[in-house]
N, C-alpha and C positions, 0 to 999 in steps of 0.2 A: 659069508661076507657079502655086503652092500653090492650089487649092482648097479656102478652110478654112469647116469646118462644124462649129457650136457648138451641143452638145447640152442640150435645157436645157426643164425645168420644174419650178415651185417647190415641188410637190409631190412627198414623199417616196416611195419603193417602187412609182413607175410603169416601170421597166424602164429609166430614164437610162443609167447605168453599164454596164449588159447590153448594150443596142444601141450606145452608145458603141464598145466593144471589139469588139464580134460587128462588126459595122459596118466597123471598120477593118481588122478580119480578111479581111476577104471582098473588101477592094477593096483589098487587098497580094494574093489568091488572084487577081484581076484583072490582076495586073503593075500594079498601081499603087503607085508609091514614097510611102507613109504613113506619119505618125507621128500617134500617141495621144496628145495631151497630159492629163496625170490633173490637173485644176483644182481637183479637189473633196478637203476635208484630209480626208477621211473615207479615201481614198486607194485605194478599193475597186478599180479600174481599174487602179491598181498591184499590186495583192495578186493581182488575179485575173489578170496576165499573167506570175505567178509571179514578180515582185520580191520579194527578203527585205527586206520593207522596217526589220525590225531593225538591217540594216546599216546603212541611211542614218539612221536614228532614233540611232543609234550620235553622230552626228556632233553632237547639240545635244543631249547630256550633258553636265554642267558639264564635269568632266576632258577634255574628247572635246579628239585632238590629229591630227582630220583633221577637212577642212572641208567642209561642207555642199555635197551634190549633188540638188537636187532641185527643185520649182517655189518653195520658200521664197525658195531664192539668186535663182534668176528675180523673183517678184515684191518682193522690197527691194532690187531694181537692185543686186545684189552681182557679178553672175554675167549671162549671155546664156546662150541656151536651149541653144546648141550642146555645151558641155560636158558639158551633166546629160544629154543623151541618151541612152538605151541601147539596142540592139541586141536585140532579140527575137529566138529561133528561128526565128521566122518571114521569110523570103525577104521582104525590098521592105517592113518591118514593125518600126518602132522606137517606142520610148516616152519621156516627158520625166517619170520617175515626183515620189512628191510623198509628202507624211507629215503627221498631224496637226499641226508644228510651223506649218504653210499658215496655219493658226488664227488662231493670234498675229500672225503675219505680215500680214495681213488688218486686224485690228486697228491695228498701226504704219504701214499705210499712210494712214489715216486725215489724215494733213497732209502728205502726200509731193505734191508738186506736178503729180506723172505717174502719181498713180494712179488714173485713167482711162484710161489708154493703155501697162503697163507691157507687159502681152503683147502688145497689138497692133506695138511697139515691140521684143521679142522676135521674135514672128512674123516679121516682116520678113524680121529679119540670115539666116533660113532656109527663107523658102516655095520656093527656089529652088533646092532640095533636093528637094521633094517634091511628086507630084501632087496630093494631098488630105493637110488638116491638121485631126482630130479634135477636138474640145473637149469632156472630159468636165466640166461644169460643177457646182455644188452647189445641193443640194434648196433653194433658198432667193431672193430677189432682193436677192442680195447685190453688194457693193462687187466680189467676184471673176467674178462672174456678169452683174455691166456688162462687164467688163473681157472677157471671153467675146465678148460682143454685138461690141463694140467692135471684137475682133480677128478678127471672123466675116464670112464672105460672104454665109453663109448661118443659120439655125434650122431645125433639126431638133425636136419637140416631141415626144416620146410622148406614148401619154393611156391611162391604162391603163381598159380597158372594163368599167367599175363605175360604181357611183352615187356621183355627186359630181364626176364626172372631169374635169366641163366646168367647175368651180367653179375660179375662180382663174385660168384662161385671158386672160380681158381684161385681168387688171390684168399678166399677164405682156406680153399682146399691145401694153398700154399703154406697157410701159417699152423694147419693142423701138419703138415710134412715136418713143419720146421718144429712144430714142440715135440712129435711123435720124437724127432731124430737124437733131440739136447734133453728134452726132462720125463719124457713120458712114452718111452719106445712100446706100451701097450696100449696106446690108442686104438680104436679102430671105428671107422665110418659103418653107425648101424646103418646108419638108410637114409634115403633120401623121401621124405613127404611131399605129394603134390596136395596144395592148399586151397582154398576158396575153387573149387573146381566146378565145370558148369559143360558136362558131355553136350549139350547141346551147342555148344559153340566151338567153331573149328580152332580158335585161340587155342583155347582150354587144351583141347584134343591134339591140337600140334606142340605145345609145349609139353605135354606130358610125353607125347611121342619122342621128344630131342632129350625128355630127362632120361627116359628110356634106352635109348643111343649110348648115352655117353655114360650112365650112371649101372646102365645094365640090370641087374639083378637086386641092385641094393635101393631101386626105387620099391617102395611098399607098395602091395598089390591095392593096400588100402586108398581110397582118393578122399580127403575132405571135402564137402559140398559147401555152398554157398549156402547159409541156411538164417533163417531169423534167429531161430532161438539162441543157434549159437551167440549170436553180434547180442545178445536182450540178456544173457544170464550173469557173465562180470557186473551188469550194473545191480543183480538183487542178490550181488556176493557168495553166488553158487556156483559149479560144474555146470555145464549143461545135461548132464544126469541126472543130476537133482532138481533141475529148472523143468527137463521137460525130457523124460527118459525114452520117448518113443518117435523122440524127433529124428530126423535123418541127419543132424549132425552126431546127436549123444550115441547112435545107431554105429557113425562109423569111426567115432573114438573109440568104442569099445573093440569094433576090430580092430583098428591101431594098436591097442594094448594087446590083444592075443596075437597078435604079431609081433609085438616086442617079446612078448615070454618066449615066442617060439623063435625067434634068432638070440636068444640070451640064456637059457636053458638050455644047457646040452650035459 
């Protein structure tokens, strides 16, 4: 059964969607059978594994006379996950992409009786499919971003190592108590990511010190770097693996993923 890990903190341009994708990159480079689900309608997770996502955007144009394939049909129970699936280049490495329409959709679930549990409920009909199941979630604690929690084994958190980074943490770390406690009592916090990190600056090195403090053992020994190729590879709709494999970011996603095998494998 699926090991599914849901990426997630409410704060915007911590590296979520980067590690998201670099992430499931590296543990299909493991022979493990993965798929990315793109949760977030900002849809960056899709764009940057080179889906046109014009085409799917295609489909909820008023005239449009094919029907929608992406996390919308998934989340207004039109659809299961298995059809919107697509196939990445990548060997053991598929995606369930998604489009600003996620939005609105979000919105209409607002009275739907299972929307608490649409992906979790999703997830299911397919973790048996695959070894690990990605959740790239949105900057937000949103109605899609319970629904995340929900469908999660586990939380993954970036924290990008700056001032302020630690602000907003509790009330996230609050709302995984409260789903762990009503719909999802096996949650568990994989780890804590420190992100865009820069050892030569005492920022960098004191905030990871305070993630350290209070996060203890569940910060990953791994640090993400400040790197170009990483911030250059979404736009030529690749991993940074596949952009530039020898780079010191593609370097420390790859320990990121043998770190996840290794607190997830037991």
């Amino acid at each position: 059964m699926a090991k599914v890990i849901c990426v997630t903190n409410q704060k915007g341009g911590v590296g979520k969607t980067t590690t998201a994708v670099n992430l499931a990159y590296y543990l299909s480079k493991e022979k493990f059978r993965t798929l990315l689900i793109d949760l977030d309608p900002q849809g960056n997770a899709t764009s940057g594994m080179g889906v046109d996502k014009s085409v799917l955007e295609a489909a909820y144009e008023p005239d449009a006379k094919v029907a929608g394939q992406s996390m919308t049909e998934v989340m207004n129970g039109t659809t299961s996950l298995l059809p919107i699936i697509q196939e990445t280049k990548y060997k053991n490495f598929d995606i369930a992409p998604t489009t600003p329409q996620l939005a609105n959709t979000e919105a209409e679930m607002a009275n739907d009786k299972k929307k608490f549990v649409r992906l979790r409920d999703a997830v299911k009909m397919v973790e048996g499919n695959y070894d690990y199941i990605i959740i790239d979630s949105p900057p937000s604690l949103s109605l899609l971003t319970v629904n995340g929690m929900i469908a999660a084994n586990y939380l993954l958190l970036p924290v990008q190592t700056e001032f302020y980074a630690m602000e907003g943490l509790s009330q996230l770390l609050e709302s995984m108590k409260l789903v762990k406690k009503a719909m999802n009592p096996n949650l568990k916090l994989l780890g804590v990511l420190a992100t865009m990190y820069d050892k030569r600056t005492s920022l960098s090195v004191q905030v990871l010190a305070e993630a350290k403090k209070y996060f203890k053992d569940k910060v990953f020994e791994t640090t993400i770097p400040r790197n170009v190729r990483v911030a250059e590879a979404p736009s030529h709709g690749v991993p940074v693996g596949a952009y530039d494999k020898f780079s010191k970011g593609a370097k420390a996603y790859k320990d990121l993923a043998r770190e996840v095998i290794e607190r997830t494998v037991k």
